[in-house]
C-alpha positions as CSV (number, residue, x, y, z in Angstrom):
1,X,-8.8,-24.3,1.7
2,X,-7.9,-23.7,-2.0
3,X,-5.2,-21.5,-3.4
4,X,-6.1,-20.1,-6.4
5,X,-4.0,-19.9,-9.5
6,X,-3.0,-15.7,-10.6
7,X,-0.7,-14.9,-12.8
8,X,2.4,-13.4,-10.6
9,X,3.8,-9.8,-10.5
10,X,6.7,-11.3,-9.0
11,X,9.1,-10.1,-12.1
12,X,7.1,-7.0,-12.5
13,X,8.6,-3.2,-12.5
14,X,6.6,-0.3,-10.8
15,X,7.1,3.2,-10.1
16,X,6.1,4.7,-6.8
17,X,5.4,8.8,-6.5
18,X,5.5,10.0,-2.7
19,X,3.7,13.6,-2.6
20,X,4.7,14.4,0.9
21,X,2.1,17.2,1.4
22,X,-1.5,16.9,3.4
23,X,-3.8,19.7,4.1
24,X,-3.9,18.2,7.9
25,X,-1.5,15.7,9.3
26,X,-3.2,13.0,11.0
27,X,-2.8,11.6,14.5
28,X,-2.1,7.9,13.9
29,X,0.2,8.3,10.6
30,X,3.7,8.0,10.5
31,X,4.4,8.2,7.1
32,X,6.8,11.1,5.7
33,X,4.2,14.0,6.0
34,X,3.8,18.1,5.8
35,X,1.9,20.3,5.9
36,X,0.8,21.7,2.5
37,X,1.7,25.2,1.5
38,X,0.5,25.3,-1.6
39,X,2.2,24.0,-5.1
40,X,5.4,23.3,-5.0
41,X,7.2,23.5,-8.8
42,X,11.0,22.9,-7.4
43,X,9.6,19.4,-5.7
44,X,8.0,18.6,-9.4
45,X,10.6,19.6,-10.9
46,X,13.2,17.7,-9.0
47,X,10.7,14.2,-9.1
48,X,10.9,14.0,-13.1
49,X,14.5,14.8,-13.1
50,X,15.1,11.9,-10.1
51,X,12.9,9.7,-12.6
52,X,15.3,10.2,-15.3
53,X,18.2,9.3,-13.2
54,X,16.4,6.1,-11.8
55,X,15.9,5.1,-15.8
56,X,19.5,4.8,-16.3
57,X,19.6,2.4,-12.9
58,X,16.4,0.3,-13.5
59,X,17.5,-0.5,-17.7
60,X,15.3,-0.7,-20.4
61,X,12.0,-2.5,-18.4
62,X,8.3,-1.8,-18.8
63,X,6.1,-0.4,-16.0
64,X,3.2,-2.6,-14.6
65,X,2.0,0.3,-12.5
66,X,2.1,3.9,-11.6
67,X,1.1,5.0,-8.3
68,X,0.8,8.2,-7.0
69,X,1.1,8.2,-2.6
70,X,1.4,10.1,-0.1
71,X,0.8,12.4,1.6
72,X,-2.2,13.7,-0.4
73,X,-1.3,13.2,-4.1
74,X,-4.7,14.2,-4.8
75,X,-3.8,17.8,-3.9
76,X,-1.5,17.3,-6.9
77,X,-2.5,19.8,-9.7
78,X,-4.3,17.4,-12.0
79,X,-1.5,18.7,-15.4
80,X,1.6,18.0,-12.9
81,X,-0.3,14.4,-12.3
82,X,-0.6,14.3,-16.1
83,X,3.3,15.3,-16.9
84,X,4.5,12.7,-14.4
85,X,2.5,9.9,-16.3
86,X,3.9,11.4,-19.6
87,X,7.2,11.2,-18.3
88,X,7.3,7.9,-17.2
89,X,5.8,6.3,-20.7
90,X,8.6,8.0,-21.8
91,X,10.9,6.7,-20.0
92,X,10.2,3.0,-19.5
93,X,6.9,2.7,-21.5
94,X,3.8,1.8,-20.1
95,X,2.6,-1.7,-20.4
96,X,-0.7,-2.4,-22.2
97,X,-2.2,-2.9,-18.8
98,X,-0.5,-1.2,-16.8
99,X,-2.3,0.5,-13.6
100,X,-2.0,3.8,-12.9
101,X,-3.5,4.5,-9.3
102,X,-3.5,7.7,-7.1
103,X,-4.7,8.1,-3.3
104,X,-7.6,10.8,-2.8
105,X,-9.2,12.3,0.3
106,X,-12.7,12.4,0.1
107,X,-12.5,16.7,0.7
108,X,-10.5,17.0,-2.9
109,X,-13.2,15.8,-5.0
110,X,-13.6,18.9,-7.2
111,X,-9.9,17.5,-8.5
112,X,-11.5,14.1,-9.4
113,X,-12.5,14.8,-13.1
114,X,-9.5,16.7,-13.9
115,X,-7.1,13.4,-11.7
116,X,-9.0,10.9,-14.4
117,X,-8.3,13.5,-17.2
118,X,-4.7,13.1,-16.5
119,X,-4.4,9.6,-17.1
120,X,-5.7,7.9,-13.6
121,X,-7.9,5.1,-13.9
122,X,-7.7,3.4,-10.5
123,X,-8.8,6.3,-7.1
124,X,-8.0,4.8,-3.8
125,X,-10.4,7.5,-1.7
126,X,-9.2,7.8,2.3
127,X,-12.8,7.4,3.6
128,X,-11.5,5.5,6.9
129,X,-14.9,6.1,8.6
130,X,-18.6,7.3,7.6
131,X,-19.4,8.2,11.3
132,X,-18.4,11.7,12.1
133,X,-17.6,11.2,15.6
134,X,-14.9,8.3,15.0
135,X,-13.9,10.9,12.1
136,X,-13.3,13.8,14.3
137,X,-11.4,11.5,16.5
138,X,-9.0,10.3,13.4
139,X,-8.5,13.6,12.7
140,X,-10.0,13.9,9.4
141,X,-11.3,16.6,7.5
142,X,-14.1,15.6,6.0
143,X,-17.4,13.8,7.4
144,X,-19.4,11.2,6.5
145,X,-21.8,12.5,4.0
146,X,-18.7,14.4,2.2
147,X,-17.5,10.4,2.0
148,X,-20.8,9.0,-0.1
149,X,-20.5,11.7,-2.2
150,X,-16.8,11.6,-3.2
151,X,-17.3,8.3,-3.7
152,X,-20.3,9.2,-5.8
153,X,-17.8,11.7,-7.7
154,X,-15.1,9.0,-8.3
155,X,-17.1,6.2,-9.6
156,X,-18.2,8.2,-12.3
157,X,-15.1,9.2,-12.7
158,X,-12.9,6.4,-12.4
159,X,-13.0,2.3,-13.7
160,X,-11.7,1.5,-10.6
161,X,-12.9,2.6,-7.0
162,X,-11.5,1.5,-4.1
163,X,-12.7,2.6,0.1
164,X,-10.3,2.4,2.4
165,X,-11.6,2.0,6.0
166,X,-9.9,2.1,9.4
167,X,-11.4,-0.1,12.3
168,X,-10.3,-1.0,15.6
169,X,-10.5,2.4,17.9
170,X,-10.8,1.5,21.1
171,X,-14.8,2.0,22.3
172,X,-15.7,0.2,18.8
173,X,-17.8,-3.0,19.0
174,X,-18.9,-5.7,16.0
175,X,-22.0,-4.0,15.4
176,X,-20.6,-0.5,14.5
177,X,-17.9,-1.8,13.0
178,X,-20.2,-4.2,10.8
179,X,-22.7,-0.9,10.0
180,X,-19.7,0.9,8.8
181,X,-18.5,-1.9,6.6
182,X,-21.8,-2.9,5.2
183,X,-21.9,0.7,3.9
184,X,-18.7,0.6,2.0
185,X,-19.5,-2.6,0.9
186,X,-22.3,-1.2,-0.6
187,X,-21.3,1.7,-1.8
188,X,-20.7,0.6,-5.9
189,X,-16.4,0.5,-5.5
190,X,-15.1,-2.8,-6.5
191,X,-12.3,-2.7,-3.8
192,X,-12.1,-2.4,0.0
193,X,-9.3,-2.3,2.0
194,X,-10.0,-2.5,5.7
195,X,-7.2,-1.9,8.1
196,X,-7.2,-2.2,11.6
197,X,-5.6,1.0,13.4
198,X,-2.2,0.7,14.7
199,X,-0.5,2.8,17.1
200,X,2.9,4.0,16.1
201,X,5.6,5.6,18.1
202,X,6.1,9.4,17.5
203,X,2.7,9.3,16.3
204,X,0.3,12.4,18.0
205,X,-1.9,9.1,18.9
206,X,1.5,7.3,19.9
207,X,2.0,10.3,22.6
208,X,-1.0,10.1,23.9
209,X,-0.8,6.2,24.3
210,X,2.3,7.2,26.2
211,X,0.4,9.0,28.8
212,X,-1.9,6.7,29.6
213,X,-5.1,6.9,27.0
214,X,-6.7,4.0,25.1
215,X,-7.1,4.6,21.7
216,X,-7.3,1.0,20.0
217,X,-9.1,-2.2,21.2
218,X,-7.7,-4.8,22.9
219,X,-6.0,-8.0,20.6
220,X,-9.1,-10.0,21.3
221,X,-11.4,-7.6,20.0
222,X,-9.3,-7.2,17.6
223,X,-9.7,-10.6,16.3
224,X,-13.1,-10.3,16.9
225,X,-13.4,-7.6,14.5
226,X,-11.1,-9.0,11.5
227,X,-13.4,-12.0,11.9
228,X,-16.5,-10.3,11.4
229,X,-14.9,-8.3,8.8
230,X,-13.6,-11.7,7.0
231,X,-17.3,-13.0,7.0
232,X,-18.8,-9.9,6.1
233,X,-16.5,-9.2,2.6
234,X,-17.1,-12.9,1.7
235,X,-20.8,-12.5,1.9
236,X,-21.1,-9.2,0.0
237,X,-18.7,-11.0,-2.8
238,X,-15.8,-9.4,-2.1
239,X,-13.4,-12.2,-1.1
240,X,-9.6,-11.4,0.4
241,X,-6.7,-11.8,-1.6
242,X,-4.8,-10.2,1.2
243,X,-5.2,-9.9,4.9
244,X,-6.5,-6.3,4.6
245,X,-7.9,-5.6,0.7
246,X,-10.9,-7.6,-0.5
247,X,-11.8,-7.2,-4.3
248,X,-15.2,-8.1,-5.8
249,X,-13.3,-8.8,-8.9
250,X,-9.9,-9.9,-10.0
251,X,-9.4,-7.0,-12.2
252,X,-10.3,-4.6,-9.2
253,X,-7.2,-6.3,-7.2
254,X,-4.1,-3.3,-6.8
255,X,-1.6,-4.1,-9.2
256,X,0.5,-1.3,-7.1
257,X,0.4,-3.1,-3.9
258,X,0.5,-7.0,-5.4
259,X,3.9,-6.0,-6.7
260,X,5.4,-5.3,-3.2
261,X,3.7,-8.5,-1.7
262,X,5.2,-11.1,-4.5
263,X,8.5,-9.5,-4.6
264,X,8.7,-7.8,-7.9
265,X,10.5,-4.4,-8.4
266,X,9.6,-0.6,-7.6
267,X,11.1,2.5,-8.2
268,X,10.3,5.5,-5.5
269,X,10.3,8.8,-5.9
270,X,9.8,11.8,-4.1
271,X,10.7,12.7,-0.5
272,X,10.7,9.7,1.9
273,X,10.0,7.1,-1.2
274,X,11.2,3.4,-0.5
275,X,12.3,1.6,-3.4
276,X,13.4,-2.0,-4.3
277,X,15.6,-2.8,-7.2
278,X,16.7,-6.5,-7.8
279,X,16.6,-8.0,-11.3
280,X,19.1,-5.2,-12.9
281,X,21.4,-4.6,-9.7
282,X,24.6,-6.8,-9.8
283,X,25.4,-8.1,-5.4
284,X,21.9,-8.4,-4.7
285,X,19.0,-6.7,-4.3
286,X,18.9,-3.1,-3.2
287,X,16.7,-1.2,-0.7
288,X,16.5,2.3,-1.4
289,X,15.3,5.4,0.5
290,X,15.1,9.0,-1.0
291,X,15.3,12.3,1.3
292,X,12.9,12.9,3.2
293,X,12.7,16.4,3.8
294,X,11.3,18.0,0.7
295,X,14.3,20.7,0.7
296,X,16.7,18.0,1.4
297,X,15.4,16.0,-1.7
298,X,15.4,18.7,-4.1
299,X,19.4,19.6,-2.7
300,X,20.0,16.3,-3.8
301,X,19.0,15.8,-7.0
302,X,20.3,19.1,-7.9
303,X,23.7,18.6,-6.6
304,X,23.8,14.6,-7.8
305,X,21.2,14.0,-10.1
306,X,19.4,11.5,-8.1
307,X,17.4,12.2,-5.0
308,X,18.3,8.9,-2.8
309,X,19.7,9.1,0.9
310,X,23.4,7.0,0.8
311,X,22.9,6.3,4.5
312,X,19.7,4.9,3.6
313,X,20.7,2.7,0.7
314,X,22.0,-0.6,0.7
315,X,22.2,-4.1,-0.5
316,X,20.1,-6.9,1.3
317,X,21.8,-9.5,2.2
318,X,20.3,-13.0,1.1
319,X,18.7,-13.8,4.4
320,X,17.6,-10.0,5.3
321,X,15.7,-9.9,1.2
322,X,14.1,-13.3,2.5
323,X,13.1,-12.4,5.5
324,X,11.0,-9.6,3.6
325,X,9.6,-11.2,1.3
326,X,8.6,-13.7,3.5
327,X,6.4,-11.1,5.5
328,X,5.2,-9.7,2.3
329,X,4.4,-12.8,0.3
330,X,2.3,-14.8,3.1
331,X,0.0,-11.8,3.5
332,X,-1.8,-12.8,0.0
333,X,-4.4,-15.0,0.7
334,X,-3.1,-17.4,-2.3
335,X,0.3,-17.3,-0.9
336,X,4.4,-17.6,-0.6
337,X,5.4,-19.1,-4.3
338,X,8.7,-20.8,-2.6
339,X,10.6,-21.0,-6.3
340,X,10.4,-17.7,-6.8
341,X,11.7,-17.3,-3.1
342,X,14.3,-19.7,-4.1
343,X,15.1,-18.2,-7.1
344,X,15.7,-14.4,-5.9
345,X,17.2,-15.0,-2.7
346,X,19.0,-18.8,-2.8
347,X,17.1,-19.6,0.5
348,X,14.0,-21.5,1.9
349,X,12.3,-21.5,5.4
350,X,13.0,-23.9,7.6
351,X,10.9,-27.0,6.2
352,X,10.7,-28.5,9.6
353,X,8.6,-25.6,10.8
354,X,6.7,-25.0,7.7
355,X,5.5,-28.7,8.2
356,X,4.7,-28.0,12.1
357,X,2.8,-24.9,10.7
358,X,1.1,-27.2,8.3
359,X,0.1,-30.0,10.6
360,X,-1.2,-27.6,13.6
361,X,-3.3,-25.7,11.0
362,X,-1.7,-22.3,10.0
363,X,-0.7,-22.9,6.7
364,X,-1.6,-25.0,4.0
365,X,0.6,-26.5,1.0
366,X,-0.8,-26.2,-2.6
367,X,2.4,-27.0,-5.6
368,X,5.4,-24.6,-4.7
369,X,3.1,-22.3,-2.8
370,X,2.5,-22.1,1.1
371,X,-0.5,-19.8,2.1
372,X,-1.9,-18.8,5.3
373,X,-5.6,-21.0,6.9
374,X,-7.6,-18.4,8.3
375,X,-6.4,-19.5,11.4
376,X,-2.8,-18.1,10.4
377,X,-4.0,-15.0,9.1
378,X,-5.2,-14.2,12.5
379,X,-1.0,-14.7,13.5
380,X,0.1,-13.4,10.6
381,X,3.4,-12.6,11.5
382,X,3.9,-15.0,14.3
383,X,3.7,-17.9,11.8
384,X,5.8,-16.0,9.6
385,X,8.4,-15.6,12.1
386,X,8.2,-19.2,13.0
387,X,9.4,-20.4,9.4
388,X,12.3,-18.2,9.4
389,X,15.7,-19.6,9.7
């Protein structure tokens, strides 16, 4: 195995926009959710004044990327889109590349035109399934021809497409799964990111795990199904460069999410946002949370300025920041770069281990990185666990 040279967004600065609302809240999600209502001004309103605040903290730094989550940011209205990307160059200034990415659901694409009108050039569309029973099951609100045609919609739309697919519900074999995939695949996007479902607690789908029902395959099949998946991407030419995203191109790689795996900075906004700020923070690298109740946000930002949670902010600790971007950095297929680790954080893992990883065939040395074998990837976080002091 190889690990291939990239240029690094490990010093990079994004901002993160959480848009908390969702025309249905799904069973398996346990992000920071509501239901939808309609617009909400006071919640705009309050995110570009929080974003002002967060200027004075972050200093005079460009953004890399803009990225609009959720929630359902599609259900944005595509000028309040357009004002927060306005307000941002502002701001910090966009760089000359800089990405500026928003998630869709496959029911809002009447919004598409007027989203790329805004200033969004990179749609991550929430197919998760093309079969209509699985959909139903995932709670979704759209089916599976709805799905070919918003993605349709968004590639004319968009320079970059990317699917996301869920896989994994318990009653799912290789051959469906593969069908489904092949048809992403397939579909013209230059991206895929294909995640296996996970139950969470407090989910509706963790409940009902509590009671008895079986909603996701076994670990086995599991592996069984991130295999195929693995050997299916690679043959349709779109190689990983992380356990769960496969990209035909370089250029169709996320710039949003590559800045949370190799440890640069990121701003969040909006209810619930999770933010990192390390480089122009004096003790250490902070970990922030905003509100997350949409009223509770917009109290705060009123009253203070900012709309951050003080329970829910602190510094990292050298060992707690390496810890995380352990787990982050070894999910990109080309690796942990341990200088920069080194360099942010004063710490290593424990050689000793890294070379027992090594030598039973988990990881693989190339220069200053280490990088997960495709036998690692499989154990992803076992093997990072093992290399931990």
């Amino acid at each position: 195995m190889t690990v291939a040279p990239r240029t690094s967004l490990g010093e990079a600065l994004g901002l993160y926009l959480h848009w908390p609302y969702c025309s249905r809240i799904c069973p398996y999600c346990d992000f920071n959710v509501y239901r939808a209502r309609g617009d909400d001004d006071a919640l705009l309103a309050a995110i570009l004044s929080d974003m002002t605040d967060w200027r004075e903290k972050s200093g005079a730094r460009s953004l890399a990327s803009l990225h609009f989550g959720g929630g359902t940011p599609s259900l944005m209205r595509p000028d309040w889109i357009g004002r927060v990307i306005e307000t941002a160059d502002r701001l910090w200034g966009l760089a000359e590349d800089a990405e500026i990415g928003l998630e869709a659901n496959p029911g809002d694409q009447a919004r598409f035109a007027g989203i790329a009108a805004a200033g969004v050039q990179r749609l991550s569309l929430g197919v998760q399934s093309f079969d209509d029973a699985v959909l139903a099951t995932l709670g979704r609100d759209h089916d599976g021809d709805q799905s070919l045609a918003a993605i349709d919609t968004a590639l004319a739309a968009f320079p970059r497409v990317s699917v996301d697919m869920i896989y994994a519900q318990s009653g799912q074999d290789v051959a469906a799964w593969s069908a489904e995939l092949k048809r992403a695949l397939a579909s013209g996007a230059g991206h895929v990111s294909a995640y296996q479902l996970t139950i969470e607690p407090g989910t509706a789908f963790g409940k009902r795990t509590e009671r008895g029902e079986t909603l996701a395959v076994d670990g086995d099949s599991a592996a069984d199904l991130y295999e195929a998946t693995q050997d299916l991407c690679d043959a349709a030419g779109f190689p990983a460069y992380e356990v769960s995203n496969h990209a035909r191109t370089p250029a169709d790689r996320s710039v949003h999410n590559r800045i949370y795996w190799e440890g640069g900075d990121w701003i969040g906004v909006g209810p619930g946002a999770h933010g990192r700020l390390g480089r122009a923070t004096a003790g250490g690298r902070v970990a922030t949370t905003a509100c997350r109740r949409p009223g509770a946000y917009i109290d705060a930002v009123s009253a203070t300025g900012s709309g951050l949670s003080a329970e829910d902010t602190e510094t990292l600790s050298p060992l707690d920041d390496m810890i995380e971007r352990a787990f982050l950095g070894l999910r990109v297929i080309d690796g942990l770069d341990l200088r920069h680790l080194e360099s942010a954080t004063g710490l290593q893992p424990d050689k000793a281990a890294v070379e027992r990883m090594i030598d039973d065939g988990f990881l693989v040395r190339a220069g200053t990185r280490i990088a997960l074998t495709s036998a690692g990837r499989l154990l992803a976080d076992r093997v990072t666990r093992e290399i931990l002091p």
